[in-house]
Structures are given as C-alpha cells and as structure tokens.
N, C-alpha and C positions, 0 to 999 in steps of 0.2 A: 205386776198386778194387771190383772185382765179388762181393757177397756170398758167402761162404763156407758149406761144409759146415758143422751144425751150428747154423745159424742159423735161427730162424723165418721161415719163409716169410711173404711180403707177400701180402695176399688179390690174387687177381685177381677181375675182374668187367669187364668188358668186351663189346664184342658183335661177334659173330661174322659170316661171311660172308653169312647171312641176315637181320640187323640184329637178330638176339634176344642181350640179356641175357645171356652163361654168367657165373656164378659157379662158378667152379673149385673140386672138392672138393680140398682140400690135404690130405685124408688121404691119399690117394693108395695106389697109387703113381700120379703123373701126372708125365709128361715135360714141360716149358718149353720149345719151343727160338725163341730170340729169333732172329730174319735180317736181310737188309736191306729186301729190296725183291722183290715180286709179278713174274713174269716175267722173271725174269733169270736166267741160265743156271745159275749155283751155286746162288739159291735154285729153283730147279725140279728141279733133281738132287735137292738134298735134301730134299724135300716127294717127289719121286717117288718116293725109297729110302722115304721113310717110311711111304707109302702103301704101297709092296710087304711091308714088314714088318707091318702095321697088324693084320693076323687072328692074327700071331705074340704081339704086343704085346697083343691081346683076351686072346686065351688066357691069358694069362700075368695080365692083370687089370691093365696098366700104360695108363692114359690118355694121348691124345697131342695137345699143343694148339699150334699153330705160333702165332705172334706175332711181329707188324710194324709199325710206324709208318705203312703202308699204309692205307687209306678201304676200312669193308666193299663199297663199288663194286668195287674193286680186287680185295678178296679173292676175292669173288661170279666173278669171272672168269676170276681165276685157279683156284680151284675148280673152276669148271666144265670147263675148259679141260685141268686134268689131273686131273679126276675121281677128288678126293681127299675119301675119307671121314671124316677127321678137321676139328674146325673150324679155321680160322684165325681168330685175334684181333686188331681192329682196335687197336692203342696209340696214337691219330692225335696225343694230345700226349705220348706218351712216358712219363706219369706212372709206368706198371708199369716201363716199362724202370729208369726212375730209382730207386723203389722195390728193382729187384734189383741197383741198381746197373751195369748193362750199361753196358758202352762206348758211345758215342755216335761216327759221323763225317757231317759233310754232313746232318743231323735223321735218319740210318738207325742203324739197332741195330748192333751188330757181331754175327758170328754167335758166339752162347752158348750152351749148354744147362744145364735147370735141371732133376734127379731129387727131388722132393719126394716124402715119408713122412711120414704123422702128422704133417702141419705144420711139419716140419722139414727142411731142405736137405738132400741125403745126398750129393751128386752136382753138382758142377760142369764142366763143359766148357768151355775157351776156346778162342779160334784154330780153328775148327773147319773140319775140312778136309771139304766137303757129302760126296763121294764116298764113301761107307762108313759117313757116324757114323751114322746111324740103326742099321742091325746093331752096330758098338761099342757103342752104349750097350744095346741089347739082351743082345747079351753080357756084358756090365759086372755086368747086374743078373742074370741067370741064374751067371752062372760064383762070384759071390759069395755066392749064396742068397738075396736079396734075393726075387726071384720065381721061380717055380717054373711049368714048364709041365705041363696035364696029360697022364696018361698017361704 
C-alpha cells in the first residue's frame, strides 16, 4: 500500500537526466510524480501538461520532479526530445519507489503522485489519469491555501 498523507517523506537523492546528484529539498512544497516509462504516450502527456504548468508551479514556489525506473540515458532524451525544464529522476533499482511504497508492474512504477511539505506527505495521487493531473494537483494545492500565487 502506497504511503500515506501524514507520513514522513523518504529522502530522495538520485541523479537526474544529466547524471548529477539531486537531493530533493523535502521541505518543499515539491511535487513526486512516479510514471512508468520515458516515451510513451501517457507518460509524455503527462510530463508535457507538466512542463506547460511548470512557470505556474515556480510562481507558486512548488518544485516538480518526475521519477522512473528509467536510465539517465533514457531520461537525457526524453528531455530533450520534449524540452522539459523540470529534472527527471532515474529510480533504475526502484529503491525510492519502494521507499514511498508505489506500486510496481513489469520493474515500472505505476503512475502516483506525491505533494510533500516540511518533510511530510500532504498529498497522495493514485490511478492517475496523465491528461489533466498536473493542473489537479496545481489546483489542489492553490484551491486549499496550501500555495499561493503572486499578485
């Protein structure tokens, strides 16, 4: 079962689609969203919705880090390819996934999303349908007061 609101966040550190190191600030606010797999149509939607929301998301002060069981090869391309400004996280043995508890099918993640605050889960997502969550969970956290845009 997939960790809960409420719960301390697992450190991420992983490296990203240019082979650097992130350690993820967990004070956040910073968005998790776990997918399956680099180039495939649901996750390219959702990395493309993301990236459209992405200067929404700055503004607003919420971090956004995609994560895959993917090879930073993989990610490096996919990046490139839809010229996304947020990093993607290589998971290649899954440990983080396992850590937040994600679903597993076939060594892919299922798609989840994870809103961490102060170290703490605030926000979980299951079943996630690509086409739109990036605005939901933007919404989510705006409509609740969570974050605040300026002006």
């Amino acid at each position: 079962m997939t960790l809960e609101a409420g719960v301390t966040a697992p450190e991420v550190s992983l490296q990203n689609q240019d082979g650097d190191v992130i350690d993820v600030d967990l004070d956040g606010p910073v968005v998790l969203y776990f997918y399956p797999r680099d180039h495939t149509s649901g996750c390219t939607t959702e990395a493309r919705q993301f990236e459209l929301e992405r200067s929404t998301y700055e503004e607003a002060g919420v971090a956004i880090y995609g994560i895959s069981t993917d090879d930073v090869e993989t990610h490096a391309s996919f990046c490139e390819a839809e010229e996304l400004g947020f990093d993607l996280l290589a998971d290649t043995d899954a440990s983080v996934a396992e850590a937040y508890e994600v679903p597993m099918r076939s060594n892919q993640t299922m798609r989840t999303t994870f809103v961490v605050i102060d170290g703490e889960i605030n926000r979980v997502y299951q079943r996630v349908n690509p086409d739109g969550h990036a605005r939901e969970v933007l919404m989510d956290l705006l409509d609740a007061g969570i974050v605040e845009l300026e002006g």
